[in-house]
Structures are given as C-alpha cells and as structure tokens.
C-alpha positions in Angstrom: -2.7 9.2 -36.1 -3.5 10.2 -32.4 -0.4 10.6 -31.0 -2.0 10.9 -27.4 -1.7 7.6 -27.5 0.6 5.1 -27.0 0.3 1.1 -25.8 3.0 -0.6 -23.7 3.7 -4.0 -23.5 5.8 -5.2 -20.8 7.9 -8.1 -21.9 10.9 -9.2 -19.8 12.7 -12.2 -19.9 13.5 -13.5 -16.6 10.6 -15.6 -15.7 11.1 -18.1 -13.3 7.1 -19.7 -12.8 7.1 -20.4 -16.8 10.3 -20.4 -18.3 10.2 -17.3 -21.3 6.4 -17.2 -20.5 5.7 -13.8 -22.9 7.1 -15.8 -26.0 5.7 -19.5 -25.1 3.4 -20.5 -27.6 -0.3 -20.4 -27.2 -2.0 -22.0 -30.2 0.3 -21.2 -33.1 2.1 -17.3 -31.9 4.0 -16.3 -28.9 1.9 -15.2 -26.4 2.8 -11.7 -26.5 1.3 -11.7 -30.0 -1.8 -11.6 -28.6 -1.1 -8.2 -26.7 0.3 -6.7 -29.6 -2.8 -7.5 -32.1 -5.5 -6.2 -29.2 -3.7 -3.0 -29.3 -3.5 -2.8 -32.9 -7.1 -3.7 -33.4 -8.4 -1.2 -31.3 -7.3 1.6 -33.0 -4.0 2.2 -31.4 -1.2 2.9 -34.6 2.2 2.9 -32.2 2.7 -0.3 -30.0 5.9 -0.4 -27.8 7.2 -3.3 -26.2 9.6 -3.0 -23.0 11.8 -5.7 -22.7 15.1 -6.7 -21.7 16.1 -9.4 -24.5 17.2 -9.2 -28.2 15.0 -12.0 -28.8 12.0 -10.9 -27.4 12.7 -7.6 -29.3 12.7 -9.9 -33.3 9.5 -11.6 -31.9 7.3 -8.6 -31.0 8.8 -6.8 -34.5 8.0 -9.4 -36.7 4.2 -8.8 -35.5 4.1 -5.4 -36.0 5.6 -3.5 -32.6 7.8 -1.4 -32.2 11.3 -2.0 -29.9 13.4 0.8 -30.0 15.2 0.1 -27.0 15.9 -2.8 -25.0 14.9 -2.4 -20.7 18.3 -2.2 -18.8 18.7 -5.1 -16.9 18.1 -3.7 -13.2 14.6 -2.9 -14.4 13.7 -5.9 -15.4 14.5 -8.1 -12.2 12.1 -9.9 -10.3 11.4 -7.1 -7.7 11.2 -4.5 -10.5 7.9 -2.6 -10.5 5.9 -1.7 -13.5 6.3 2.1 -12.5 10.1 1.7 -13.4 9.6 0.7 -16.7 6.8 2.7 -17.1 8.9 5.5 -16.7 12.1 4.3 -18.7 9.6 4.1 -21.5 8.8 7.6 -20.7 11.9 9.1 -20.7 12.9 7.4 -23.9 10.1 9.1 -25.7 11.2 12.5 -23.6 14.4 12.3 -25.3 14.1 11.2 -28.0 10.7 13.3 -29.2 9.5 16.5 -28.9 6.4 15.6 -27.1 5.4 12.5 -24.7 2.2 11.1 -25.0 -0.1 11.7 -22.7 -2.4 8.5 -22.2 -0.5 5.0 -22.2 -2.3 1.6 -23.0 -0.8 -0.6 -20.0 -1.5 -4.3 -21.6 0.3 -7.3 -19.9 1.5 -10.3 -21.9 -0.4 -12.7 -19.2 -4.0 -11.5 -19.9 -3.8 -12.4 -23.8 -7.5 -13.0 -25.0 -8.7 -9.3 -25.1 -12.0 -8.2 -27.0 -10.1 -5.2 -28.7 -13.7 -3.1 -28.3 -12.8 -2.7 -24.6 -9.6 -1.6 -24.9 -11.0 1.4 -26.8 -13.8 2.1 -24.5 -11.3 1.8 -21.9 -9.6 4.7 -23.6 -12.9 6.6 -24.2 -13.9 7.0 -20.9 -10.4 8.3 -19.2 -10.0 10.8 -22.3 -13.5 11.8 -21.5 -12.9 12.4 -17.7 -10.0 14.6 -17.0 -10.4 14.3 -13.3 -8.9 10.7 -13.4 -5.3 9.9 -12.7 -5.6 6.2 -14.2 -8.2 3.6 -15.1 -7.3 0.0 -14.6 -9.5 -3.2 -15.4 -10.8 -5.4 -12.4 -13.6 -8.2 -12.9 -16.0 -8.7 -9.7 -15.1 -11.3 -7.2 -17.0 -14.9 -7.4 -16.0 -15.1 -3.4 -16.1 -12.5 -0.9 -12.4 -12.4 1.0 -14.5 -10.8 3.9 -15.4 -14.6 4.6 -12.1 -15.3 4.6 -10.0 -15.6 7.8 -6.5 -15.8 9.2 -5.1 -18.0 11.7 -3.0 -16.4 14.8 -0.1 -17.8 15.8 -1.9 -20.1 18.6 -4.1 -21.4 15.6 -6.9 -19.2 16.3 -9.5 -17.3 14.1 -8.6 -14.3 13.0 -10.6 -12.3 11.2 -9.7 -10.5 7.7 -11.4 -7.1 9.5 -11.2 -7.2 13.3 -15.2 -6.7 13.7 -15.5 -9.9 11.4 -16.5 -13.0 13.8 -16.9 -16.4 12.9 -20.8 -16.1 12.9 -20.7 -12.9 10.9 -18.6 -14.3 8.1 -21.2 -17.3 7.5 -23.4 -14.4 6.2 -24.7 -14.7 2.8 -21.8 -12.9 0.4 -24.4 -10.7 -0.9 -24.0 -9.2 2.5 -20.6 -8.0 2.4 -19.1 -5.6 0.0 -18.8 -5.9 -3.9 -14.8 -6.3 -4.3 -12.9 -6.4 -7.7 -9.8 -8.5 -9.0 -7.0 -6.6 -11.1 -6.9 -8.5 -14.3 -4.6 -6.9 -16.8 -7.1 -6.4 -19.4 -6.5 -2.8 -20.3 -4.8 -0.4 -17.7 -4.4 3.5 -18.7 -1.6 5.7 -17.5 -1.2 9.6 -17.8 2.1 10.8 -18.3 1.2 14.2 -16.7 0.6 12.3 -13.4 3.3 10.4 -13.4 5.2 12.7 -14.4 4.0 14.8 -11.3 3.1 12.5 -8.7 5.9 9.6 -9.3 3.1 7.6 -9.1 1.5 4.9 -11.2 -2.0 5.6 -10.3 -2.1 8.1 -8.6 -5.0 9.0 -6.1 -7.9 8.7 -8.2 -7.7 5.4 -10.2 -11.3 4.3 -12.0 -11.9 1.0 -11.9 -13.2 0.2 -15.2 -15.5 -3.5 -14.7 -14.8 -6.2 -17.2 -15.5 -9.7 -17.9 -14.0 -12.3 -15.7 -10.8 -12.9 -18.0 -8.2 -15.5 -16.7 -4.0 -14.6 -16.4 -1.4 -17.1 -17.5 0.7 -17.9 -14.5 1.5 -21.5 -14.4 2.3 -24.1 -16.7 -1.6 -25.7 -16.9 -2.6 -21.9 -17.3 -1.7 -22.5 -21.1 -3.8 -25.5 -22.0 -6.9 -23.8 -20.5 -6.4 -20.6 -22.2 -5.6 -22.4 -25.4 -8.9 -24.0 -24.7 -11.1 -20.1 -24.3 -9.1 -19.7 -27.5 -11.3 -21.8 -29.7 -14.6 -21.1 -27.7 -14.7 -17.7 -27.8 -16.1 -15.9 -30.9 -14.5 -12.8 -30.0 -11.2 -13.7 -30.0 -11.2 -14.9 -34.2 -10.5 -11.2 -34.8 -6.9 -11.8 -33.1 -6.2 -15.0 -34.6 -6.7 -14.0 -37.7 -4.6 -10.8 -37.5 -2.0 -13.0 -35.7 -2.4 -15.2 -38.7 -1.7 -12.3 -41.4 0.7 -10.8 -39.4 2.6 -13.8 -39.4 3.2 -14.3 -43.1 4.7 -10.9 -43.4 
C-alpha cells in the first residue's frame, strides 16, 4: 500500500441546482460511484469521502470508500471552499494517525466518467516533480474569451483586456492565447504546502491537459452524460466495477 496517497471525494448534501446531485442516479449507481471506482481503479487502496450527511456516508461505503467522519455543517454550506474541507480532512488524519499523507487525489463527484489511467499519470508526474505545489486538470478552450467582450454601463464595448478593440477581437482565435478550462478530472494536493502556505495550490500549480470531459451541473447534464456513458469504451472498466461493487 502507498500510503502517500490518499483520494478525497467531496460529497455534501446541500445542493440547490440538482437536488442530492452526488447520489442522483446516472445509469444504474449514484453518481458518486463513479468517483469512488476511478480512484480505486487507478491504483489508489484508501478512498475518503467528505460529506455532511449520514446518508451520503451508507452510499459511498457500500461501494468501497471509506467515511470516517461526517463534514461539520459550516463546512459544507454553499460558500464553503474546497480548502476547508480539504483541511478538515487533514486534520482528521493528523489526529487520528501518526503520519498524514502527503499527495491527495482531489476527484469531484460532478466530473464522473474518468479513464482511471489518467488519474495515475496525474499522480506520476507531481511525485516525479518536487518543485510543484499542485497539479490540477484543465481541457483547452473550443473559444477564445479574449473575443469576448463586456458591456459598460452606457451599453458600450468593453473589452475583456483594455488593448482588445472591436477590430482586434474578430482576429482568427489561433491568434490569441491557448487558455484552459478547470474540469475536475483529477486535481493533486500536497499536504506539506498546505500545510505551510494555507493554500490550496499554492504558487506553482501544473496544469496537467486532458480531454475535454463534461461536469454535471443541471438537470439535462444527466441525460447527456448518461448518453457518453454508453459511447465510450473507456468507461466499461467503471461500470463494471460499479456493477461488482454493487452486489457486495
């Protein structure tokens, strides 16, 4: 067992967009399932879940995490940050252990169709390069925001950056600079730097390039990701963990 490692799953119950969103059903398992299976097929022998609700706590258990606490309710409001919990997690394992992992496996319930391979190369590289703070995933943008605009408050252009005109944002995209979309396919945190820096990130976060992947958010979010669930070859590996892990 590497017990360097350790992947968190965020799971609180207040959602207000989607209703219990990390337990809704996509195809036949709750949709933190999903999380829990990518980080169990990639290698990774200790999965905790964070969350707030007994409930949520018998689900992510019954496929193979592990809850040994439940989130106290002020960190799990809407305007609770993920390095609150982050750190709860922490301390639990502070006191409660006589060593705290140093790298943490940061996978959201939301991005749920994972190829498990990435999560481990992921890992790879920030063990590999101790100069990092953090890794987290981003996929390329399909449209530049520099050729985006604002609108002043007498209805004017405004430009995203002030030296963007409106001839210079009808230049070709491939003009403008390459920018990247946080997905929440695999983040990596250090507990040394958070532990020093009270940060998250800290200064010197490598963006590690994925696939475009798609986030549940909304309600029709789940009929197209139940959808990519049957297309994609890569993602029979989870269903058919899901699937054993469900008789147990």
């Amino acid at each position: 067992m590497n017990t360097g490692v350790i992947a968190i799953i965020p799971a609180r119950s207040g959602s207000k967009g989607v209703p219990d969103k990390n337990i809704r059903l996509l195809g036949n398992h709750p949709l933190i399932a999903y999380s829990i299976a990518a980080a169990k097929l990639s290698g990774i022998e200790r999965v905790l879940v964070s969350t707030d609700s007994k409930k949520y706590a018998e689900i992510a258990e019954k496929y193979g995490a592990e809850v040994p606490f439940l989130r106290p309710t002020e960190l799990a409001a809407d305007q609770s940050t993920d390095l609150e919990f982050m750190q709860h997690a922490m301390d639990w394992f502070r006191d409660t252990h006589s060593f705290v992992p140093e790298f943490w496996v940061h996978l959201r319930p939301t991005t749920p169709l994972r190829n498990p391979k990435k999560i481990v190369e992921a890992l790879k590289y920030i063990e590999a390069n101790s100069e990092l703070d953090s890794l987290r995933s981003a996929h390329a943008a399909e449209h530049s925001p520099f050729k985006w605009f604002l609108k002043d408050k007498q209805g004017l252009f405004k430009g995203i950056k002030k030296y963007l005109t409106p001839e210079l944002i009808n230049k070709p995209r491939q003009d403008f600079p390459k920018v990247y979309i946080p997905n929440g396919y695999v983040d990596v945190i250090k507990y040394s730097r958070v532990k020093k820096y009270k940060s998250l990130h800290g200064s010197k976060m490598y963006i590690f390039e994925t696939e475009e992947i798609n986030e549940i958010d909304k309600e029709s979010d789940f009929d197209y990701m139940s959808y990519i669930l049957q297309k994609n070859i890569h993602h029979l590996a989870l269903s058919e963990f899901l699937n054993e892990s469900n008789r147990v």
